[in-house]
C-alpha positions as CSV (number, residue, x, y, z in Angstrom):
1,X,13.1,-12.8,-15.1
2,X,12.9,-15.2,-17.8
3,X,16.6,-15.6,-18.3
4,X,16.7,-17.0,-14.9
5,X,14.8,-20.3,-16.0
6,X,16.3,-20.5,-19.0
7,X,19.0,-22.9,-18.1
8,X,18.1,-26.2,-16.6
9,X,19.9,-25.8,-13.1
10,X,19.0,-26.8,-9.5
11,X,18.8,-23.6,-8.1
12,X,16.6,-22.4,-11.3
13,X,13.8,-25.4,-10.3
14,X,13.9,-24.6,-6.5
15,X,13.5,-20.9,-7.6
16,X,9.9,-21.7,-9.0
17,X,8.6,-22.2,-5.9
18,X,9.3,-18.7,-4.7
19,X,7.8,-17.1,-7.8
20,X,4.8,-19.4,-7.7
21,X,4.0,-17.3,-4.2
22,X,5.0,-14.4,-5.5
23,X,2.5,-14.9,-8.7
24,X,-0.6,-16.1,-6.4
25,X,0.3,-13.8,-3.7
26,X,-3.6,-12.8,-3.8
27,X,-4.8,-15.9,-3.2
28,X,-2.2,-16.1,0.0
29,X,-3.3,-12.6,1.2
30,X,-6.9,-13.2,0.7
31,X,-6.8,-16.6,0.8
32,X,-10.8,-18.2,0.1
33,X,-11.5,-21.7,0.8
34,X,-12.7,-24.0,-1.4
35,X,-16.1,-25.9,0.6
36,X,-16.3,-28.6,-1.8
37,X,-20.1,-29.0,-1.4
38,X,-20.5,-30.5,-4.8
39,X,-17.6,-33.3,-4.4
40,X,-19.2,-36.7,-5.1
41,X,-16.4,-38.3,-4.4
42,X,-15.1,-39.5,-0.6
43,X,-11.6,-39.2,-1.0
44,X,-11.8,-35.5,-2.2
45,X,-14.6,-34.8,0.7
46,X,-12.0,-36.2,3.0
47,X,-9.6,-34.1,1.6
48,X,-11.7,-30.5,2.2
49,X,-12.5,-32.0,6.0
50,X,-8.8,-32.0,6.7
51,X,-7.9,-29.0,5.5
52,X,-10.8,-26.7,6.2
53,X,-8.6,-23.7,6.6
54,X,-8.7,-21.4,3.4
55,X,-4.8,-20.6,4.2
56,X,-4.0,-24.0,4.5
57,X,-5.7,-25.0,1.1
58,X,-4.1,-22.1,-0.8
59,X,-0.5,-23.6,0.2
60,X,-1.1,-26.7,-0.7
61,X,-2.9,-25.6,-3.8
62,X,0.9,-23.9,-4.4
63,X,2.7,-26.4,-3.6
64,X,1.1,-28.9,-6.0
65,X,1.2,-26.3,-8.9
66,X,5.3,-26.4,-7.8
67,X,5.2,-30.1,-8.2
68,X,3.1,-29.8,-11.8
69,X,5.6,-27.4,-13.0
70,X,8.6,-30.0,-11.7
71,X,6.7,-32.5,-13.4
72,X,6.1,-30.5,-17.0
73,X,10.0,-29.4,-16.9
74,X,11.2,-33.4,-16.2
75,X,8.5,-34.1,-19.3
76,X,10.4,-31.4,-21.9
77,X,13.4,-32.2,-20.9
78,X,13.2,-36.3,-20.9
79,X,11.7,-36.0,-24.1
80,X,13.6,-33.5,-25.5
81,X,10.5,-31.6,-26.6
82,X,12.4,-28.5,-27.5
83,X,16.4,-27.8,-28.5
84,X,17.3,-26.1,-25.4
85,X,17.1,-27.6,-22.2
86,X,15.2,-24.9,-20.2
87,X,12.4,-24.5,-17.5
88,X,10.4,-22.3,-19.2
89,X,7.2,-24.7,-19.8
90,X,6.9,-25.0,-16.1
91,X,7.3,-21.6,-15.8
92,X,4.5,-20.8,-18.6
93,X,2.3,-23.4,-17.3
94,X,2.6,-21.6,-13.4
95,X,1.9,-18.3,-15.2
96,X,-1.5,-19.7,-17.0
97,X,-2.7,-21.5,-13.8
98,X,-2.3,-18.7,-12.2
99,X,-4.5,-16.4,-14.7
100,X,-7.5,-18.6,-14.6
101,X,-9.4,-17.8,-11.2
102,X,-11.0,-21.4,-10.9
103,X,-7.2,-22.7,-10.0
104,X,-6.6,-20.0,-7.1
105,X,-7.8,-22.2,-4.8
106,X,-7.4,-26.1,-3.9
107,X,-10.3,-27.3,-6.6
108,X,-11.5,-30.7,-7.8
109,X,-9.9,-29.7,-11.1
110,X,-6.5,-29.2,-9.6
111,X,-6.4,-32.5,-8.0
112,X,-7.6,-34.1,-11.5
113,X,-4.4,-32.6,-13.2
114,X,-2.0,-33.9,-10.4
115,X,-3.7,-37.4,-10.3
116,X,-2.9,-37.2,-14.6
117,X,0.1,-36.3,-13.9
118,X,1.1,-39.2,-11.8
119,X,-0.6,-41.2,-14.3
């Protein structure tokens, strides 16, 4: 599995996106929604109103661990952080999101990381 992201091709980046479902498949088939009764702030509030469906939340808590693990890749490889240009820190950083439970779900702390990330 990891020699598929080991070279920095299209098809390689697109292919994260699939395993990031098939990782947090859990949280798809038992998908729990994220209330956000302790959000101070409006915007996030506004957020949890419009998506109230736990599905919903879980696929868009997917899709912006997909576009953090885009984001991380762009970051090695712009820098040239490493020698080889791979995908494999996106890949690592979708395999420790998905270990910590707080992250299975659309939280305040994963819309922190994305709003650092576009920072």
């Amino acid at each position: 599995m990891l020699e598929i992201f080991r070279k920095n091709l299209f098809i390689n980046s697109v292919l994260l996106l699939p395993y990031i479902f098939l990782v947090r498949l859990s949280s798809i088939i038992y998908p729990a929604a994220y209330l956000g009764f302790d959000v101070n702030n409006t915007a996030q509030s506004l957020i949890y109103h419009i998506i109230p469906g736990a599905l919903i939340q879980n696929i868009v808590a997917n899709a912006l661990i997909f576009i953090h693990a885009l984001l991380i890749n762009h970051i090695f490889i712009r820098h040239r952080l490493s020698r080889e240009i791979t995908l494999l820190p996106g890949l690592i950083y979708v395999v420790l999101v998905s270990v910590v439970p707080d992250f299975m779900f659309l939280t305040r702390f994963l819309w922190r990381i994305h709003l650092y990330f576009l920072l």
